[in-house]
Residue, then its C-alpha position, 0 to 999 in steps of 0.5 A: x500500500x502506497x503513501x497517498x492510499x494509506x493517507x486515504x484509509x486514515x479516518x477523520x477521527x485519527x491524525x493525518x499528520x502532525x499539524x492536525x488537533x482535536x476538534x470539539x466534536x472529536x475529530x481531527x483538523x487544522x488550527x487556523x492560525x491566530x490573526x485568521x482566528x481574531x478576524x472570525x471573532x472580530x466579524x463573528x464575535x462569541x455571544x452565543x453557545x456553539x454546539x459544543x463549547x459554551x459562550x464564556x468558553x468562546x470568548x475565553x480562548x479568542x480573548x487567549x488569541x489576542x492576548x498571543x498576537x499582543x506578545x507576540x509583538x502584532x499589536x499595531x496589525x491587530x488594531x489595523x484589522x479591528x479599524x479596516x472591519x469596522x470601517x468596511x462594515x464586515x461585521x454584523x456587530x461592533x462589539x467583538x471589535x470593541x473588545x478587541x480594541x480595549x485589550x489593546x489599549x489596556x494590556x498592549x505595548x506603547x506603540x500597541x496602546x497608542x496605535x488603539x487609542x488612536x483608532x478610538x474615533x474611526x471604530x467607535x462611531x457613536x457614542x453608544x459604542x464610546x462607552x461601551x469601549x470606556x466599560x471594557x476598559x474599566x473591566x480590563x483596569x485590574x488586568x492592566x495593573x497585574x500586566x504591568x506591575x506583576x502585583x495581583x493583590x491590589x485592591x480592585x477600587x484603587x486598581x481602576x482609579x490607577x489605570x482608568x483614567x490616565x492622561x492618554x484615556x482623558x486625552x482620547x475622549x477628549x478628542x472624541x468631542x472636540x474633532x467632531x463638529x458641534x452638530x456631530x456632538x448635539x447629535x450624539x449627546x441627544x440620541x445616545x444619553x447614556x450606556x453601559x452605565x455611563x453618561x455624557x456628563x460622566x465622560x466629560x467630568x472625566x476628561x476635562x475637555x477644553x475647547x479653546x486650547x483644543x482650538x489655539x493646537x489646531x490654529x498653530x498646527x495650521x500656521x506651522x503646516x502653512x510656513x513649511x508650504x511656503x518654505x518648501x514650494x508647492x511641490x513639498x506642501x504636504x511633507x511640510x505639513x506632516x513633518x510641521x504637525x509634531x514641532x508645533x506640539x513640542x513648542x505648544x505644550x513643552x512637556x507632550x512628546x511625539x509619541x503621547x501627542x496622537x493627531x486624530x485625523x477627522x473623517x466622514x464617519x467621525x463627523x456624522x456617519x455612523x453604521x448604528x444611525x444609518x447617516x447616509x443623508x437621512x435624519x443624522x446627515x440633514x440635520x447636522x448639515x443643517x445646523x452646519x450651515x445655520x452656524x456658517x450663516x451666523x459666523x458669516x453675520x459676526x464678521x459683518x456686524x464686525x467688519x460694519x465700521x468699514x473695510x471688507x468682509x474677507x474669509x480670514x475674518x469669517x473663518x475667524x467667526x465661525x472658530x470662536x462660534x464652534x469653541x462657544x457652541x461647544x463650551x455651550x454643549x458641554x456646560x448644558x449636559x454636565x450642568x443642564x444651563x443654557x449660555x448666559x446662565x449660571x452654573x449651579x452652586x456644588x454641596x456636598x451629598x451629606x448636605x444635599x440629603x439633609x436638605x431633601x429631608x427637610x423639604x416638603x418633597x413637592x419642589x422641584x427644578x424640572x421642566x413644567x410640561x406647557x397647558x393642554x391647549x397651549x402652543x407647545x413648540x419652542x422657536x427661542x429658550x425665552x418662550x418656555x422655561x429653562x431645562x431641568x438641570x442634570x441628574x446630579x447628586x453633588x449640584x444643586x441647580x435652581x431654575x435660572x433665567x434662560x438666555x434670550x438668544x440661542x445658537x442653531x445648535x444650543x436651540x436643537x440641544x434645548x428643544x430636544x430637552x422638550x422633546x424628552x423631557x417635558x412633552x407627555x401625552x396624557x394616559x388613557x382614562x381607562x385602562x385596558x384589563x390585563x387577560x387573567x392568567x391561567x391557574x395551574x390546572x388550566x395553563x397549558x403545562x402549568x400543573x404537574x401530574x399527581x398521582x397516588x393518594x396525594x391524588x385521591x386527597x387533591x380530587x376530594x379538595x378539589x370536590x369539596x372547594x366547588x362546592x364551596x366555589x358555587x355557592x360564592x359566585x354569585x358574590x364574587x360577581x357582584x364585587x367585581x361589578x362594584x370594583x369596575x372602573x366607571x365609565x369617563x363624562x364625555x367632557x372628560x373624554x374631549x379634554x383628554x383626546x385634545x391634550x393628546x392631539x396637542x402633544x402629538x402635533x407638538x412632538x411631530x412638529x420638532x421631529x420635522x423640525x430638527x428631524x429627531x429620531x425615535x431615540x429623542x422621544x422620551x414619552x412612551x406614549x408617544x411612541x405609540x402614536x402612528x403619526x409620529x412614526x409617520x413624522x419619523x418615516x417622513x423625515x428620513x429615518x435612520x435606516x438601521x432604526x427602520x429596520x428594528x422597529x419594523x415590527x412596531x410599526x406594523x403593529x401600530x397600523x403605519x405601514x397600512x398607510x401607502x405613503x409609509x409602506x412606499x418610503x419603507x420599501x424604498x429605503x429598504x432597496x436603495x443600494x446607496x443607502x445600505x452602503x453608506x449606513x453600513x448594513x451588514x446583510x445578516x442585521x437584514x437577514x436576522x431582522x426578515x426572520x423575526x418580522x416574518x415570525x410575527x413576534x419579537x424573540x423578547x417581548x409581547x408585541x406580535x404583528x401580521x407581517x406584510x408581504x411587500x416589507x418581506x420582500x424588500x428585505x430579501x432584496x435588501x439582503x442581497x443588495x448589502x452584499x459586496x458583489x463584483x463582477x462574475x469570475x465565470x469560473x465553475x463553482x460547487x458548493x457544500x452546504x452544512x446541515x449537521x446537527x451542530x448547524x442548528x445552534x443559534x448563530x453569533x449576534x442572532x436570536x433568531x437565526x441559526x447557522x443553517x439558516x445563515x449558511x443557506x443565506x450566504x449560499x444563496x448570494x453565491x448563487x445569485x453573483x455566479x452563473x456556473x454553480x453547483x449546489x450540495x447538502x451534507x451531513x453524515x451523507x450527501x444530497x444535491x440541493x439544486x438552488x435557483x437563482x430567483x428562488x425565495x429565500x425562505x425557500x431555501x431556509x426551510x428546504x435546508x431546515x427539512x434535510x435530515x440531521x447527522x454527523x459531519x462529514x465535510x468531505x462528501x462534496x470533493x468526494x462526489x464530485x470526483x466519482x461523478x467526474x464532475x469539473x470545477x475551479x474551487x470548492x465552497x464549504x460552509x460549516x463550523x469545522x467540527x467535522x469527524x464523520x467519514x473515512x477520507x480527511x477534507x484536504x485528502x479528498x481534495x487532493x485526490x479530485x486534483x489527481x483524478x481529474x487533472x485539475x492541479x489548481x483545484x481550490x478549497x474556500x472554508x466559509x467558517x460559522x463559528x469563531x472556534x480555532x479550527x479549520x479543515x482547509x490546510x495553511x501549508x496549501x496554497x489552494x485552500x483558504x479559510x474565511x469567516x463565513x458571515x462576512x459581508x465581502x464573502x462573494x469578493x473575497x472568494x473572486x479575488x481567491x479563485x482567480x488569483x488576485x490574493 
């Protein structure tokens, strides 16, 4: 017996070669190296059980991985792949990134540490993922101390006031508000008011930022770069300015190096653009260009009321203006959400807690600072802070902030700042005068599974109890009735009714009137009764809604009836379609597969709210979902694709409550199919079927008909197995599986190697699309032939292009 025929007899249950480990089901594969493993936990993420190892399991050997690449010395690369994923919207959701991130900007070297906190602005868009990031480095505080120090006896408190915030942490956030624009922040400040337990006025109370120096670095930066352009000739301006930037730190500050002073370079996505928003030119990006251009208009007016005495209006001057508006717009901003005052007003005086308390104690209990919501028939909105009272003041326990005297005028951005106040806080639509009854609940007996089986003589007595209590139960009907007449809510006067309804009408005009005026998302609304109101939901569609918010509350607003309405159901579909706009809000296509599965269900995975799906949303999902994919061009080349259907397939995928990894498999199939004329498609377990897919098959088809297949073992080598016993010719085998294959007596890459030799076909390759963030992979590293990707990727049809024809 030969070599290669002994190499075909080794089961998969048994070692090939020394290279292979154990999977979790057993059998024997390839470890995929480190960097390949970080980029599947990066896009796949472990927050959700694989079928053999638990979700803390999970993220405890990827968060081992990161920590091997940080000793080993590729930080900087770690934190490039973390930013370049982000940034190309690969991956369904941000956290696994923002993990990774603060690993390397807690635990890293200096170089690591810098190179993370630096790509802080370009990963951690919104301020929603800002704390999340600011958490993670709060848990990794006790790490980092043990790291560097060697000291693990530390206590936890001092460990976290040592490390958390340290000068380079003050200086990131600090630069995370102060290189946005003031509309970027105001934006941000009222649409993401707190996570993971942190707030706006925590982070800025931390970090100290100053809009002025932040301003006069950048102003000397700016004249330095301009004397070296000049110095240097037109053809070396921009070495000029690079080689300028670090010599003006050196001489602003004396006491920053080089390598503390990171320079932050502002980009689109920094400034409004974000993945969670949804800021491709709807509510975020109109109404920050908005109030872009309202205080351009207002600067342009200074240098003219400036200049008013004589001489010209020049572009220094109202460059000028527009500086000293942003650095006031921005010290505005942030004396409004740490101490809740408008400009002209005074910061309110600081007690101590002690005296705080006693002072409560001592009031009567009905005084408060809050904003009194406006009459029930009164005009609600606001076009000036002097037409309503001033806000309430932050919720702090060391201020104590009477109601000042509001400012008589206010910038465009402070008035968006103030009625977006209104807009959560003082706004209220009234309750209902009756409440409707909840369903009473069903007693043990009478639920469904609810009561357990009795049996013996603890049965006899339960019956003759049972007996005993109807008796007694007949005889007492007729006064439980008559108590349950007497306790029912009476009947509301019609006057009573008529105010009602007019104050909710006069709230819901009110609110409907800001969300058209500053285009305020449903995150800005703080009423929940609001929230149940199809007219704004309407207001919400009408003036460009975020597309990721469009997507998850789909459901709610087929339950509230909006999408009943032509006009809604219209503008639903559209955005749903815009290839454009899936683009530039960075919609993974899983978020519109996840999101297809569960409107379809009619029922949310938490909650109670349950809806009948409509058939034109589902089916400008389906073509959304294929949209967000990054197609190219048909390679034409001769595609045979296996797709996965073992038991371990039918665990919920990473990030998803209602897909499973066969449905996400049979999602990522189906763009194949539908990007490649030549394809052939297979389904396999522990046994193979063909599993023949149309180009303009439903996708819910193609889910049900792979959830139909019956489950086995896994056996990843059936599909190069069949196609060379049917002779059948092809370019590169596709495989999409969770690599915890251990069914069968021919290993994946032997019987891929065999089909080459049978066929004549050398250059025969192998694409693993892996669906778990497990280390394992059945494709080869030392083969040139054979590449692993993360199979949720959303550049799977490009990667897979640029493999079969040789570009990478």
């Amino acid at each position: 017996m030969d070599a290669d025929a002994a190499a075909r007899d080794v089961p998969q249950s048994e070692p090939l070669n020394d290279a292979q480990v154990m999977n979790n089901a057993g059998g024997y594969v390839f470890k995929i190296d480190d960097m390949d493993r970080l980029r599947r936990f990066i896009i796949l993420g472990a927050d959700a059980n694989n079928y053999y190892v638990s979700r803390d399991g999970m993220e405890l050997q990827n968060a081992e991985c990161v920590l091997r690449l940080l000793a080993a010395g590729q930080g900087e690369r770690v934190v490039d792949e973390v930013k370049c994923i982000s940034q190309e919207g690969r991956a369904p959701r941000q956290s696994p990134g923002i993990f990774v991130l603060a690993i390397c900007a807690r635990l890293g070297d200096a170089a690591t540490r810098r190179a993370a906190l630096a790509a802080v602005p370009a990963v951690c868009r919104t301020a929603s993922t800002l704390f999340e990031w600011v958490q993670r480095c709060k848990e990794l505080g006790e790490a980092a101390r043990a790291v560097r120090t060697g000291d693990d006896a530390a206590e936890p408190r001092a460990v976290l006031d040592w490390v958390s915030w340290g000068r380079a942490m003050r200086r990131t956030v600090s630069r995370w508000y102060l290189d946005r624009s003031p509309a970027a922040v105001a934006y941000q400040a009222t649409k993401y008011s707190q996570r993971n337990g942190w707030s706006h006025a925590d982070l800025l109370r931390l970090a100290h930022p100053d809009p002025e120096l932040h301003a006069a670095k950048r102003q000397k930066r700016e004249q330095a770069a301009a004397e070296a352009a000049a110095a240097t000739g037109a053809a070396e301006a921009e070495v000029g300015a690079e080689a300028a930037a670090p010599k003006v730190v050196e001489a602003a500050g004396g006491q920053e190096s080089d390598d503390e002073w990171v320079v932050l370079q502002p980009s689109a996505a920094a400034v409004g653009d974000d993945d969670e928003d949804g800021a491709e030119g709807g509510a975020a990006a109109t109404e920050q260009g908005a109030l872009a251009a309202a205080a351009a208009e207002a600067a342009a007016a200074v240098a003219a009321a400036a200049a008013s005495g004589g001489g010209e209006v020049n572009s220094a001057a109202v460059a000028a203006a527009a500086e000293a508006l942003r650095v006031a717009d921005m010290k505005a901003i942030f004396a409004f959400l740490t101490h809740g005052t408008l400009p002209g007003q005074a910061k309110p005086a600081r007690r101590s807690k002690a005296a705080a308390a006693a002072s409560a104690a001592a009031a009567d209990g009905t005084e408060s600072n809050a904003v009194e919501a406006p009459a029930a028939g009164g005009d609600m909105e606001v076009t000036t802070a002097s037409a309503a009272p001033a806000p309430a003041p932050a919720a702090d326990a060391d201020a104590d902030a009477p109601a000042p005297t509001p400012a008589p005028e206010l910038s465009p951005v402070m008035q968006y700042l103030f009625d977006a106040h209104r807009l959560r806080k003082v706004i209220r639509a009234p309750p209902p005068l009756i409440k409707e009854p909840k369903p009473a609940s069903a007693g043990p007996s009478g639920a469904r599974g609810g009561g357990k089986r009795r049996r013996g003589r603890g049965a006899a007595a339960v019956a003759a109890a049972s007996s005993s209590g109807d008796e007694r139960a007949a005889a007492g009907d007729d006064s439980k009735s008559a108590a349950e007449e007497e306790q029912r809510p009476q009947q509301p006067s019609p006057d009573a009714v008529a105010a009602n309804a007019t104050e909710h009408a006069a709230a819901v005009e009110a609110a409907v009137a800001l969300i058209r005026r500053h285009r305020f998302g449903h995150e800005h609304v703080g009423d929940t009764g609001l929230l149940r109101c199809p007219e704004v939901w309407s207001a919400f569609l009408e003036v460009g809604m975020p597309l990721t918010a469009l997507v998850r509350n789909l459901g709610r607003m087929t339950q509230l009836g909006v999408t009943q309405r032509a006009d809604c159901l219209a503008r639903i579909t559209c955005r749903l379609t815009d290839p454009r706009a899936l683009a530039a809000a960075r919609v993974h296509p899983m978020t519109l597969l996840e999101a297809l599965c569960t409107y379809r269900n009619g029922q949310g995975a938490r909650g109670v709210a349950r809806w009948e799906a409509v058939p034109a949303v589902c089916e400008a999902l389906e073509a959304g979902f294929y949209l967000a994919f990054k197609n190219v061009e048909p390679t034409g080349r001769r595609y045979v694709v296996g797709l996965d259907v073992s038991g371990s397939m039918c665990c919920q995928c990473a990030g998803m409550t209602s897909v499973q990894c066969r449905q996400a498999a049979a999602a990522v199939l189906m763009s194949l199919v539908r990007s490649e004329p030549w394809l052939k498609t297979l389904a396999f377990s522990h046994e193979l079927v063909e599993f023949n897919v149309g180009a303009d098959e439903k996708l819910e088809s193609v889910v049900q008909r792979a959830g139909a297949i019956p489950m086995g073992g896994t056996d990843c080598a059936l599909p190069m197995l069949y196609a060379t016993e049917r002779r059948l010719a092809a370019d590169v085998f596709v495989i999409l599986t969770d690599n915890e294959t251990w069914f069968g007596g021919t290993h994946p890459t032997e019987a891929l190697r065999r089909y080459r030799s049978a066929l004549g076909l050398p250059n025969a390759k192998l694409v693993v699309l892996g669906l778990s963030s497990s280390g394992f992979s059945i494709a080869d590293p030392e083969d040139p032939g054979m590449m692993d990707v993360a199979g949720l990727d959303s550049a799977v049809p490009r990667l897979i292009a640029d493999f079969v024809c040789g570009r990478v």
